[in-house]
N, C-alpha and C positions, 0 to 999 in steps of 0.2 A: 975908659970909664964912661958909662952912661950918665948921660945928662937927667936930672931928677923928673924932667915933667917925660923924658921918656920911659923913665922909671913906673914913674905915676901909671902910666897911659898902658906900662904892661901887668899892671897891678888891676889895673879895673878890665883889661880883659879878661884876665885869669880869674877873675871873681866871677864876670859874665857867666864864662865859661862854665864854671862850678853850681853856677845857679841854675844856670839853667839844665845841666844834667841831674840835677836833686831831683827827686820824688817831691810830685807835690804835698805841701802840709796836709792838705783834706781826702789825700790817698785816693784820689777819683780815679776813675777805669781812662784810658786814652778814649777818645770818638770813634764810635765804632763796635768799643769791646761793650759788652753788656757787665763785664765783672772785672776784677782786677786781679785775679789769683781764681785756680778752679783745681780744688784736689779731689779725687776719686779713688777709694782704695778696692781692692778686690770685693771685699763681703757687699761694696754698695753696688756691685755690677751686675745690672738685672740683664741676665742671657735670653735670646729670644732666640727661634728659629729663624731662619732665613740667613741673609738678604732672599728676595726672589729670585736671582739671576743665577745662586749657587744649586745646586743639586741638595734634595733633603739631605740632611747627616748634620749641615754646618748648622751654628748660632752666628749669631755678635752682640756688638753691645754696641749703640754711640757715645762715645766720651766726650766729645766736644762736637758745635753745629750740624749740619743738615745737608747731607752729600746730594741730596735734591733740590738745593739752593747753593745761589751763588756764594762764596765764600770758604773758608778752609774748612776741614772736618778733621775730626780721627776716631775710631772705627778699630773695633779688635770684631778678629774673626776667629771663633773654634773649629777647626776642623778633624773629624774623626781617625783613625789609622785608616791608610790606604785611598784617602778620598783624593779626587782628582778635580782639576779644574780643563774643559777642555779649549783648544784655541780660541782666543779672543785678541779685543783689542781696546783701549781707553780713549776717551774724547782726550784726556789732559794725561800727565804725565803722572805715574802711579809709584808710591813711596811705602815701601815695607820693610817694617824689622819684626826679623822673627823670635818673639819672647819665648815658646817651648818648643820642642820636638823639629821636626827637620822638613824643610823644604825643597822641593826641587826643581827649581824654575827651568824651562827649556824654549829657547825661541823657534819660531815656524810658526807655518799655521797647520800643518801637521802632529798630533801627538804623539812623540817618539822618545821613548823614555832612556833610551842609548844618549840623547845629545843633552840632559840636563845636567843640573849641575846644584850637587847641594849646599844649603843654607842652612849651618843648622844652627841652634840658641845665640841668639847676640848678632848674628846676621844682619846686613840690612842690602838694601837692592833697589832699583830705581828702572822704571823700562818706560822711553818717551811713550808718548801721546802715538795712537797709532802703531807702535809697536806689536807685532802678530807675537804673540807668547801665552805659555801652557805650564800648570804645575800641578806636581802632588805630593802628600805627603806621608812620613812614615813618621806613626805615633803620635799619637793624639798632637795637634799642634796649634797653638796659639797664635797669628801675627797680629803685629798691630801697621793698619793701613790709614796714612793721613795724603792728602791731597785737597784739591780748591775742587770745589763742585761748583756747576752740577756734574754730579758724577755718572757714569753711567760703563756697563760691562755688553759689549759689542761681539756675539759669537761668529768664528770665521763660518761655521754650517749652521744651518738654523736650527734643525735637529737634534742642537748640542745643546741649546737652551732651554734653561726648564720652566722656563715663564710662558711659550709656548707645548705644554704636555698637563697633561690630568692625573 
């Protein structure tokens, strides 16, 4: 049998405990966040073309922060049937789940559409920082890509990028 002021002593931890994981009463955002809940449904997703780094055909949209600033983003990308993305590689570690149609990610820095491997709806896939890898896709395909920026897309040839072409 415990002794009551041990009693006691595990009663106001466990109270601590519980206080301090409660929400606070005035529902403020933690330091940092600008908001404290952020919902986006599809009709409010204004598509645009680009990124620049992709070949014309794709859109996106940003969902959340600034993949040219420090800090996390997410980022949907549309891509048409058949569009291709060619060898690259990421400053930071690149996080994709694929919401429609089907992906096909293949590592190298070679585009060789024998070693991929597909991802289709519900998918997700992760390739470090530096990682040489290549994908495309069959039927229209949606992914949604979140990572810490700054973000940036590093082609293995130069003439693969369409930020250098007219």
């Amino acid at each position: 049998m415990q002794s009551p002021r041990r009693d006691t002593l595990c009663l106001t931890m466990l109270s601590l405990v519980l206080i301090s994981a409660a929400p606070a009463a005035d529902n403020k955002a933690p330091a940092g966040h600008k908001k404290d809940h952020e919902v986006v449904t599809p009709a409010e997703m204004k598509w645009q073309d680009g990124p620049a780094s992709l070949q014309k055909g794709a859109q996106y949209v940003i969902l959340e922060g600034d993949p040219s600033k420090d800090g996390p983003f997410v980022i949907r990308i549309k891509l048409p049937d058949g569009f291709r993305v060619m060898p690259h590689t990421h400053p930071k570690d690149e996080r994709v789940t694929v919401i429609t149609g089907t992906l096909y990610l293949g590592m190298g820095a070679k585009f060789d559409e024998k070693v991929g491997m597909a991802l289709p709806a519900g998918s997700y896939g992760r390739t470090d920082a530096g990682m040489k890898h290549f994908g495309w896709v069959k039927g229209e395909t949606i992914l949604q890509l979140h990572g810490t920026g700054p973000w940036a897309v590093d082609y293995i040839n130069s003439e693969d990028d369409p930020r250098g072409k007219k």
